[in-house]
MARDO-129854 format. One record per residue (C-alpha): residue in one letter; y, z, x; residue number from 1. Coordinates in Angstrom, 2 decimals. Each point is the difference from the previous one (the first is absolute). Layout:
BEGIN
A,Y,Z,X,NUM $
...
END
This chain:
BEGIN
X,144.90,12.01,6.79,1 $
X,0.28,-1.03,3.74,2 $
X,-3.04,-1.35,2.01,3 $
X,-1.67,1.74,2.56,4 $
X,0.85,-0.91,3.44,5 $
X,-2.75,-2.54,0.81,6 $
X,-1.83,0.51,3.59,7 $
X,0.93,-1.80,2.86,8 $
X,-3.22,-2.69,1.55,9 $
X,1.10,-1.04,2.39,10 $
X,-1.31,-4.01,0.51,11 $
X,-1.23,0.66,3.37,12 $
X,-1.92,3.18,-0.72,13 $
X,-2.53,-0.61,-2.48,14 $
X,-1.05,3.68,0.22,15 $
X,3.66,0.85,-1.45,16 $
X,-1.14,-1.25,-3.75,17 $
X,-0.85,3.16,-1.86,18 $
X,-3.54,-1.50,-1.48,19 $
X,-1.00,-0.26,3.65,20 $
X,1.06,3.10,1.54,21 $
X,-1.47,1.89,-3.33,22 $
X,-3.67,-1.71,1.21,23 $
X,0.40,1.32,3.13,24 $
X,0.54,3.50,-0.61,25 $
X,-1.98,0.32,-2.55,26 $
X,-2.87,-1.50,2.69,27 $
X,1.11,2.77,2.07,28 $
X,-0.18,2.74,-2.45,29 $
X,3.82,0.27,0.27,30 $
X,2.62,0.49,-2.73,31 $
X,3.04,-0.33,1.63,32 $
X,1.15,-1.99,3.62,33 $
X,1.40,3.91,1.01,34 $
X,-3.93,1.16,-0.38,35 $
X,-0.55,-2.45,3.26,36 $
X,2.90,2.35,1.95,37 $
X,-1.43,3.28,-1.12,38 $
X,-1.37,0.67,4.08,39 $
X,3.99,-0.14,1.06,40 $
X,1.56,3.56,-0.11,41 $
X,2.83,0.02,-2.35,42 $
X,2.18,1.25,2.90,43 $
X,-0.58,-3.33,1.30,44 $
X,0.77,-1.96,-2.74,45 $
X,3.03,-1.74,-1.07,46 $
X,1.13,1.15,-4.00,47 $
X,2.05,-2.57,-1.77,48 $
X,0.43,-3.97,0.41,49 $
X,1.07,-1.17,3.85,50 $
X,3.45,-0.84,0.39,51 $
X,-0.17,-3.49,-0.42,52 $
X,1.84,-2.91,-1.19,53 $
X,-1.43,-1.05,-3.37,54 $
X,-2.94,-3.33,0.37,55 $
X,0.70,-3.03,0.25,56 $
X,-0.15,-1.86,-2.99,57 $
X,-1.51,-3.54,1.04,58 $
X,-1.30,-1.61,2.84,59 $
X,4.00,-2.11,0.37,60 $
X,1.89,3.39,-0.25,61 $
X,-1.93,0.84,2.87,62 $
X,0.55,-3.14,1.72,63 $
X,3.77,0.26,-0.66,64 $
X,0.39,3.63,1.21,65 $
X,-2.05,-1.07,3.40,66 $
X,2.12,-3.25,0.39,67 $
X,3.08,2.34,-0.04,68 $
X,-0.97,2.04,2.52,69 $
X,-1.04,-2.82,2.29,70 $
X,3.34,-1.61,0.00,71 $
X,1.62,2.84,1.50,72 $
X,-1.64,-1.00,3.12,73 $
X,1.48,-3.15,2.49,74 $
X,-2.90,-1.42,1.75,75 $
X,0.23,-1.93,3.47,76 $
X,-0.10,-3.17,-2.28,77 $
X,3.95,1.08,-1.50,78 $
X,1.15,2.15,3.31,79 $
X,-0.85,-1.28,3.69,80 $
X,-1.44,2.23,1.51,81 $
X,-0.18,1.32,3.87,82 $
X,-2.83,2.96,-0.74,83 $
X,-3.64,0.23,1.64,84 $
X,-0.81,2.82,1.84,85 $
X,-3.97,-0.22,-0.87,86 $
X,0.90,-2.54,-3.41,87 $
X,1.98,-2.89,-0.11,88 $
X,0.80,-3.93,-1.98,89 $
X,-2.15,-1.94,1.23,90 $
X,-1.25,-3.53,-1.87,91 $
X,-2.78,0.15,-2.11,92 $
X,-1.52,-3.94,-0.37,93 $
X,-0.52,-0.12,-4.29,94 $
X,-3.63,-0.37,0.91,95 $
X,-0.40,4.00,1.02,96 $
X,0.81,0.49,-3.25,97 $
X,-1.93,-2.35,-1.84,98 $
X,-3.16,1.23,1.57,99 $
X,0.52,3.72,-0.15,100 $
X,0.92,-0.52,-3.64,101 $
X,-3.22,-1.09,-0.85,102 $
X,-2.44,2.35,-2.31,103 $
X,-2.89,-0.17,2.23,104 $
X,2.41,1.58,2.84,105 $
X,2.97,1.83,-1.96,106 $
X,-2.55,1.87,-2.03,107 $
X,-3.06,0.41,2.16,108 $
X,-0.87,3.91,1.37,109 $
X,-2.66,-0.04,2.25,110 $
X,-2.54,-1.84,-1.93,111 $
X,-3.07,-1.27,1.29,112 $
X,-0.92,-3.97,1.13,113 $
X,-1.56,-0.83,-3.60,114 $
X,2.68,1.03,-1.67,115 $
X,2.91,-0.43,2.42,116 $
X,0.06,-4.02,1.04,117 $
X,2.07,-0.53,2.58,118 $
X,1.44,3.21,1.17,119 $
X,-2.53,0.98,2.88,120 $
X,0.72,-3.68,1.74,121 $
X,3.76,0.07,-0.75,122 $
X,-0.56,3.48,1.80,123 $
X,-1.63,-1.75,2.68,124 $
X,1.88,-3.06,0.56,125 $
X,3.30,3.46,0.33,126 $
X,-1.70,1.09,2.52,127 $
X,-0.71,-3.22,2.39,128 $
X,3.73,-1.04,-0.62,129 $
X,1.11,3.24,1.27,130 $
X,-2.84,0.09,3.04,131 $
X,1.51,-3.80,0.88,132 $
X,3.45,1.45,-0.16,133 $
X,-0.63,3.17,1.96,134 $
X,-2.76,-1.84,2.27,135 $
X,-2.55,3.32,-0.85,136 $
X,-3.57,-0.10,-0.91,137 $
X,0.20,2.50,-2.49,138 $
X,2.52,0.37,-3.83,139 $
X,-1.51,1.72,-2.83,140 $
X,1.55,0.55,-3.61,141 $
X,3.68,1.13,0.45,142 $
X,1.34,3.75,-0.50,143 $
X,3.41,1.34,-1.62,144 $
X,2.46,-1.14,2.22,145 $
X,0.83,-0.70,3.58,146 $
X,0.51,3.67,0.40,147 $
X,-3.41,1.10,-1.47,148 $
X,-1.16,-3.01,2.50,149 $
X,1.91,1.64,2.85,150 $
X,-1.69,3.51,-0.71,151 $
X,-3.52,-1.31,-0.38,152 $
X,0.23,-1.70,3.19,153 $
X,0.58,3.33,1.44,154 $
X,-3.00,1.71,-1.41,155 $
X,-1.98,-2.70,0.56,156 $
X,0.74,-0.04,3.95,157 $
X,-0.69,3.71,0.07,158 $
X,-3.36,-0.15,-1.09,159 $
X,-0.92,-2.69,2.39,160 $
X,1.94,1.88,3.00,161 $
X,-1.44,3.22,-1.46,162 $
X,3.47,1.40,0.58,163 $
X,2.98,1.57,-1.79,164 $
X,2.95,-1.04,1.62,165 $
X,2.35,-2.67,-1.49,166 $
X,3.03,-1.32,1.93,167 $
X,2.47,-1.36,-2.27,168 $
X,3.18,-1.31,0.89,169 $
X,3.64,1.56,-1.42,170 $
X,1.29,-3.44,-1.24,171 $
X,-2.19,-0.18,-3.15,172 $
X,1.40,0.83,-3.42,173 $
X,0.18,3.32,-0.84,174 $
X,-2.10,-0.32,-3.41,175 $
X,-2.58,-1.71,1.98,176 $
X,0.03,2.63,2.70,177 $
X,-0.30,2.47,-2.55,178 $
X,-2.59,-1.42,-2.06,179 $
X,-1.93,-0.17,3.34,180 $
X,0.46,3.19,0.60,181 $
X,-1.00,1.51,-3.46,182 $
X,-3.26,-2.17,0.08,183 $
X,-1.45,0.68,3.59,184 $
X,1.09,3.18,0.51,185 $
X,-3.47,1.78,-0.79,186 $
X,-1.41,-2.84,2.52,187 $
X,2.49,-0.98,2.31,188 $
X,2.89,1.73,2.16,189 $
X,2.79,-2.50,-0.65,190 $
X,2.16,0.23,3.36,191 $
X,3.41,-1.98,-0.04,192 $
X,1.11,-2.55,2.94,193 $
X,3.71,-0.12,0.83,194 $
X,1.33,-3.82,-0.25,195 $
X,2.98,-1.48,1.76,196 $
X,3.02,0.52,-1.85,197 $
X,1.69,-3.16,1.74,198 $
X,-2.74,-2.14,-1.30,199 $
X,-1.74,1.41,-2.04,200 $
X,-3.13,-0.81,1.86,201 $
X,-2.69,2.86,0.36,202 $
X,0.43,2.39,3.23,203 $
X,-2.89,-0.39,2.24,204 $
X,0.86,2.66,2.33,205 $
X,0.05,2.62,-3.05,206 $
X,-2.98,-1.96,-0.67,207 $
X,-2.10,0.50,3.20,208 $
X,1.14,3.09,0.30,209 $
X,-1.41,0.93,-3.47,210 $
X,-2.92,-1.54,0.18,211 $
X,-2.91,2.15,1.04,212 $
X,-3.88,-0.20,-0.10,213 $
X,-0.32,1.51,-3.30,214 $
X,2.15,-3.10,-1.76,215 $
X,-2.28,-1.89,-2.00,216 $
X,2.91,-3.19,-0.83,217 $
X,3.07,-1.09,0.93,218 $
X,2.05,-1.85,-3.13,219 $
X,2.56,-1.81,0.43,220 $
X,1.96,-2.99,-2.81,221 $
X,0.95,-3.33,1.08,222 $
X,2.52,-0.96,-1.08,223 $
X,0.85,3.69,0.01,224 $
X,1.97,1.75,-3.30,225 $
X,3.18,-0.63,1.50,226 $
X,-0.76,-3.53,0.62,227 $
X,-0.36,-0.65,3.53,228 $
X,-2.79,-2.30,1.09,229 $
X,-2.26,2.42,2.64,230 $
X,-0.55,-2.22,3.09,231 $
X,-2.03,2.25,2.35,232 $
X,-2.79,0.82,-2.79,233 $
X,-2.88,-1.15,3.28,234 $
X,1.88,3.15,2.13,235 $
X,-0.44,1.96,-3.37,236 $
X,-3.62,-0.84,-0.27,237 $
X,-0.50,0.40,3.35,238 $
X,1.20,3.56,0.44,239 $
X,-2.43,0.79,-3.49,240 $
X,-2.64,-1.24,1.49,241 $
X,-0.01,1.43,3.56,242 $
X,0.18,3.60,-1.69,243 $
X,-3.16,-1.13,-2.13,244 $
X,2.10,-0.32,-3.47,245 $
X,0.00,-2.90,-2.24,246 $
X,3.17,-2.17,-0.66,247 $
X,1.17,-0.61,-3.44,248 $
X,2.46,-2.02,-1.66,249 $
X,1.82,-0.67,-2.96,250 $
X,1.36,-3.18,-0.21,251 $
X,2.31,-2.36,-2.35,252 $
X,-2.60,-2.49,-1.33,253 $
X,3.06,-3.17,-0.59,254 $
X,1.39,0.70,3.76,255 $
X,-3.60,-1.18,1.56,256 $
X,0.48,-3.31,-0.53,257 $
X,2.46,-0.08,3.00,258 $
X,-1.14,3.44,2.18,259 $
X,-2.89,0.22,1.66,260 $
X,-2.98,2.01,-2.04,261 $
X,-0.48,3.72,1.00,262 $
X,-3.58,-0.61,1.01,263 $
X,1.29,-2.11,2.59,264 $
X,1.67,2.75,1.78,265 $
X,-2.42,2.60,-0.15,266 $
X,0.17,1.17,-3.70,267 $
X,-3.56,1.62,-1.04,268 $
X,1.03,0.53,-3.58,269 $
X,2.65,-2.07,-1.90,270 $
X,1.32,1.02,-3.53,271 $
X,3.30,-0.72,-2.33,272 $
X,1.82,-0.74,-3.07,273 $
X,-1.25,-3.22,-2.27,274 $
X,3.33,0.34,-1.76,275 $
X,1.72,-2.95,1.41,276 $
X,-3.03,-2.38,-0.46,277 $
X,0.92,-1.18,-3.35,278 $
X,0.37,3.14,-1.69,279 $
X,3.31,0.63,-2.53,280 $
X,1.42,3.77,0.52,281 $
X,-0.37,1.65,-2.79,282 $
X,1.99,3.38,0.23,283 $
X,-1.56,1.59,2.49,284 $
X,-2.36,-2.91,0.31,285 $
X,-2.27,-1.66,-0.08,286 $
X,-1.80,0.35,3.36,287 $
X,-3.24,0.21,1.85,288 $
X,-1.35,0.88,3.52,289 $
X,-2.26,-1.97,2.20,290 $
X,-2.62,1.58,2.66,291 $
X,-1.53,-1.88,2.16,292 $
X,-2.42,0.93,3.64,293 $
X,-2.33,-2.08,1.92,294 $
X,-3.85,-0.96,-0.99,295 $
X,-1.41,3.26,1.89,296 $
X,-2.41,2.37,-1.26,297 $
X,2.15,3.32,0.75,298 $
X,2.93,-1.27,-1.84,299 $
X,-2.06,-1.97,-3.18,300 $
X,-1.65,3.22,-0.39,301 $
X,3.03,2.26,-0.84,302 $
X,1.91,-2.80,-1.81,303 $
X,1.15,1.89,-2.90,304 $
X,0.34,-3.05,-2.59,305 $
X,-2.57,-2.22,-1.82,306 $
X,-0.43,-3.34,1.51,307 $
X,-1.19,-3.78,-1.50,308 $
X,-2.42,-1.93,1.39,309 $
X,-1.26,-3.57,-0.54,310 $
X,-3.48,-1.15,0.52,311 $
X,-1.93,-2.68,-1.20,312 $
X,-2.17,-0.44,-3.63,313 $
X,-3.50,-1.37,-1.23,314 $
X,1.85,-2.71,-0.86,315 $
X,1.37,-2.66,3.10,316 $
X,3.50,0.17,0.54,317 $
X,0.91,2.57,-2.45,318 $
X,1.20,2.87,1.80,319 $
X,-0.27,3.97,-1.31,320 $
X,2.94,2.15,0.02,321 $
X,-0.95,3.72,0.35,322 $
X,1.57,3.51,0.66,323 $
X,-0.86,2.92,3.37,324 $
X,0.64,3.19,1.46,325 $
X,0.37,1.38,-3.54,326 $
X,-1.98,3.25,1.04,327 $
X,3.05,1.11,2.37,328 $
X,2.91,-0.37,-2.89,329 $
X,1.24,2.24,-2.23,330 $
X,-1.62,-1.58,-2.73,331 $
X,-3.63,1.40,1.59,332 $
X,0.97,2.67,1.62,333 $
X,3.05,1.47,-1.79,334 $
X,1.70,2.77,1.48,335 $
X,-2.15,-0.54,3.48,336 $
X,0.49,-3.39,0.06,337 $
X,1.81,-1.26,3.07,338 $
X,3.12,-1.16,-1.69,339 $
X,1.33,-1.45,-3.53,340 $
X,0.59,-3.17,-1.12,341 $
X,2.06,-1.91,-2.93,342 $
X,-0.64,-2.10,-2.62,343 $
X,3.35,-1.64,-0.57,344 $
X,0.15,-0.77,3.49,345 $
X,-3.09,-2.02,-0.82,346 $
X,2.08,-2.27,-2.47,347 $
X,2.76,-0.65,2.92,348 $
X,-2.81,-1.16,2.23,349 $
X,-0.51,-2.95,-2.35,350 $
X,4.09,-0.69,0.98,351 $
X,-0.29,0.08,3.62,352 $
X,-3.18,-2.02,0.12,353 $
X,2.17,-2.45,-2.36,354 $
X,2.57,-0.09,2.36,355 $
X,-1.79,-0.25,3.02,356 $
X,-1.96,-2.83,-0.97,357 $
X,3.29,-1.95,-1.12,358 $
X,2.17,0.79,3.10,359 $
X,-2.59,-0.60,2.54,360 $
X,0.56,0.31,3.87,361 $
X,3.32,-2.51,-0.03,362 $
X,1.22,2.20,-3.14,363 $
X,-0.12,3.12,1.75,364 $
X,1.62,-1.21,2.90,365 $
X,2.92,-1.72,-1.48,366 $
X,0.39,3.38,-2.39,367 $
X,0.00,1.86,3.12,368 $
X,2.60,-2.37,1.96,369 $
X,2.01,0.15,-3.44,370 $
X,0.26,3.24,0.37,371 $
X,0.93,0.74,3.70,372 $
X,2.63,-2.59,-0.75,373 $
X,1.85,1.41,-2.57,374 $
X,-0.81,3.83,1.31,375 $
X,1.82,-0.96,3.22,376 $
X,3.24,-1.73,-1.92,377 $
X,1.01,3.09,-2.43,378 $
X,-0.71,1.94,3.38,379 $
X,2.50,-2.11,1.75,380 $
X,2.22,-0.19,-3.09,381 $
X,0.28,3.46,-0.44,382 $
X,0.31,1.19,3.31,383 $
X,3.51,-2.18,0.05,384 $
X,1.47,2.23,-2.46,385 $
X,2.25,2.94,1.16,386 $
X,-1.16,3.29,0.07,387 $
X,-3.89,-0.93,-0.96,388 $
X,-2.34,-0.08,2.84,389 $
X,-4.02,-0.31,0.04,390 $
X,-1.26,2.61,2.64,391 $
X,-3.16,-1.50,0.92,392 $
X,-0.44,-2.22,2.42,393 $
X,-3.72,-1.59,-0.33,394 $
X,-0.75,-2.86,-1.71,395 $
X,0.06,0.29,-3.48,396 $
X,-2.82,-1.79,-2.76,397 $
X,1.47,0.31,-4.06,398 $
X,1.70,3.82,0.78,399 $
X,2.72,1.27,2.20,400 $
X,1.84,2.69,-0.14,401 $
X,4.11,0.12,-0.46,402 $
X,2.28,2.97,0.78,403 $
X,2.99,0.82,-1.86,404 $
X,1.12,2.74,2.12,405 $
X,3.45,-1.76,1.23,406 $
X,0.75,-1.50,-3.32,407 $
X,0.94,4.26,-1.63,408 $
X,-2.37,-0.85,-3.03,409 $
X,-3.52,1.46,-0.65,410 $
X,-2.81,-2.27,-0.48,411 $
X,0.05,0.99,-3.81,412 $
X,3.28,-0.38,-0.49,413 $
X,-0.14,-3.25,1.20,414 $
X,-3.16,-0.83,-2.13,415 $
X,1.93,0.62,-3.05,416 $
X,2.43,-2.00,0.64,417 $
X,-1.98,-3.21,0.62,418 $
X,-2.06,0.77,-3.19,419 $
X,3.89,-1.03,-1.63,420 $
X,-0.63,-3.11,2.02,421 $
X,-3.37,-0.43,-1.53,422 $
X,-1.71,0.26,3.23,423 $
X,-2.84,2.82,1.10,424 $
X,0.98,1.27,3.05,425 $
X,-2.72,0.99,2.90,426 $
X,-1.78,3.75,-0.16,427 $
X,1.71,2.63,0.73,428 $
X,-1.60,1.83,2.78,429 $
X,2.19,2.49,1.08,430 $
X,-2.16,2.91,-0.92,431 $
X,-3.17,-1.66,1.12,432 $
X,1.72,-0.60,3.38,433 $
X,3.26,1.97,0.44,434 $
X,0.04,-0.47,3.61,435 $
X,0.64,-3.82,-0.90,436 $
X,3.10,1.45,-1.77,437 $
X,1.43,-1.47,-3.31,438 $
X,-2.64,-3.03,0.33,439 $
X,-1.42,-2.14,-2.11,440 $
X,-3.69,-2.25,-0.25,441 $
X,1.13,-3.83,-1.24,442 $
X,-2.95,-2.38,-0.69,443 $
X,0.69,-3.15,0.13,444 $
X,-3.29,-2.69,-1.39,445 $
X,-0.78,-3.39,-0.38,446 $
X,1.79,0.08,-3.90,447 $
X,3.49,1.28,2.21,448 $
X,1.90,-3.10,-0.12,449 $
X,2.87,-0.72,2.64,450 $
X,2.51,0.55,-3.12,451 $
X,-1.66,3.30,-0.88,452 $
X,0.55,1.15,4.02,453 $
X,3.85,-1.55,-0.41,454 $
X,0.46,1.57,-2.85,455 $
X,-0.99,3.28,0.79,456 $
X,1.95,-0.23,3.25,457 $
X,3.51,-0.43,-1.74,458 $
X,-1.07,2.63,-2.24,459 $
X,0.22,2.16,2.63,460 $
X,2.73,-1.00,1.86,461 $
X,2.02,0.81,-3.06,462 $
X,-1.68,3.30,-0.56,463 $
X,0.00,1.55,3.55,464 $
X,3.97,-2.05,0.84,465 $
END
């Protein structure tokens, strides 16, 4: 006589052992699990078992399936790589993760002061690092990414304008563009400004001829997408603000140890991407956006995120860490709520304040020189090679862009063959910008080493010979 087939509890579900989901129906006056479903039309219902691949038996069968998945992926650790575009390898100092790998961070969701130590002032000292960096008054809590940064900054500068143009300029990336786009459109007209196609540099007479007195803000990135550093950002500013429209930008947070801060030439809101401030990519990943405006009322009072504050206790020289401006986020206000935040952005900020702290002023700056240095030699390199050119003439910070027009090979055919080479080749942007031709978007950072640049240089002297 054969068994019967013994139910499946699983060790992570205590609900799954029969005894326990028995008490529970029967508390509910239900016989059967299917009783709970009876309000779903059978037309809507699935009859039969999914088509799934049978359980796992044990916690290391599961492990061993994952693990074999994982190692058909090369990570910038095996391959060098030459890819950025929005995320690139950057070093992360041990201590980022060492500190965002502690409980009372990694697993912390918006929990209060008495039962949350340590959060709200690692959320503070975030945003003072990033104020001293940017030279603003004003960081709260960060958002999604540099993109969700870079569309908040334009709502936020048409509510204090009180209008509904946006200027944007045509040499951001097409997903951010887009993502813009889909986000303000109920709010904002999003109107594009043409950019130089010999520098890549943003077209101000497109640009004052464009701008009109209905345009609430005039964005522009620095370094821009395609990598050039913007050096008339005052003239930019200037032209905003004698047509009564704010100037916003978006801005690499590991180039402004070396360039000058956008406040200084004009900038009334600043945002950008965390990612390279000590923060591992993590498909896709991980990243962050910063927003930052000046200590005025009009601006404080539409500032869509929560912000920390410090003050001091009953008790001398203990200080009190505490949280504001919750009434205008979406954790209030929901769906009228002035914009939405993240919580695993939350867990990055406790990277970037790490990082800050341990670079310092003469950390950023020799990062930032590092970087310039070793941008400016692949340029060189690679411009010596027959047949490859790079199309832009402005100075470039981490990205430039290379053409392959001459050399008879498309970007992606060229891509593939350096992956044989174990190297990542630079994004293909041909679609995004087909006027640039068959072009490409190599980042070079402060990980590139001069071998990596060499190496990648006789790679593709061989491929395009």
């Amino acid at each position: 006589m054969s068994e019967a087939k013994k139910p499946t509890v699983h060790p992570y579900i205590p609900n799954s052992a029969p005894q326990t989901s028995a008490e529970m129906l029967d508390f509910v006056g239900a016989k059967s699990v299917d009783e709970l479903f009876t309000a779903i039309p059978e037309s809507l219902r699935i009859n039969g078992k999914l088509d799934l691949p049978p359980p796992f038996a044990s916690e290391c069968e599961l492990k061993r399936h994952v693990s074999g998945l994982l190692r058909k992926n090369v990570s910038c650790e095996e391959y060098v790589s030459f890819l950025g575009g929005g995320v690139a390898h950057h070093h992360v100092p041990a201590v980022c993760d060492e500190l965002i790998s502690r409980a009372e961070f990694l697993t912390s969701y918006l929990g209060n002061v008495w039962i949350d130590h340590g959060r709200f002032q690692v959320l503070w000292e975030f945003q003072s690092l990033i104020g001293d960096l940017l030279e603003m008054d004003v960081v709260g809590e960060p958002t999604y990414c540099g993109s969700s940064a870079a569309y908040s900054a334009l709502l936020l500068a048409s509510r204090v304008a009180g209008r509904k143009q946006a200027l944007v300029p045509r040499n951001i990336s097409r997903d951010r563009l887009a993502l813009i786009k889909e986000v303000c459109r109920a709010q904002l007209d999003i109107t594009e400004v043409a950019y130089d196609q010999r520098t890549g540099l943003l077209d101000l007479g497109d640009l004052e001829a464009k701008i009109s007195d209905q345009t609430a803000v005039v964005y522009f990135e620095n370094p821009t997408y395609l990598g050039s550093i913007e050096p008339r950002g005052n003239e930019i500013a200037k032209i905003a603000h004698e047509n009564g429209a704010l100037c916003a930008v978006s801005v690499n947070p590991i180039s402004l140890g070396l360039l000058e801060t956008p406040r200084n030439y004009g900038a009334d809101i600043v945002c950008g991407e965390m990612q390279p401030l000590g923060i591992h990519m993590q498909y896709g990943g991980g990243m962050g956006g910063f927003l930052a405006v000046p200590d005025e009322e009009r601006f404080i009072a539409e500032y869509p995120f929560r912000l920390f504050g410090r003050t001091d206790t009953v008790v001398e020289g203990e200080l009190g860490f505490g949280v504001g401006n919750y009434e205008h986020t979406s954790y209030v206000r929901r769906d009228l709520a002035r914009d939405f935040i993240g919580t695993n952005a939350s867990l990055f900020a406790v990277a970037v304040g790490a990082y800050l702290s341990l670079m310092g002023p003469q950390g950023m700056r020799e990062v930032g020189e590092t970087i310039v240095g070793r941008t400016h030699y692949a340029v060189r390199q690679l411009a010596s090679i027959e047949g490859i050119r790079i199309p832009l003439e402005a100075t470039p910070f981490m990205e430039f862009v290379v053409n392959f027009d001459q050399t008879g090979n498309s970007v992606r055919e060229i891509n593939k063959r350096l992956l044989d080479r174990r190297i990542f080749g630079g994004k293909d942007i041909s679609n995004e910008f087909p006027e640039l031709g068959q072009s490409a978007l190599y980042c070079v950072t402060e990980v590139t080493t001069k071998e990596n640049i060499d190496s990648l240089v006789d790679a593709l002297r061989e491929i395009v010979a």
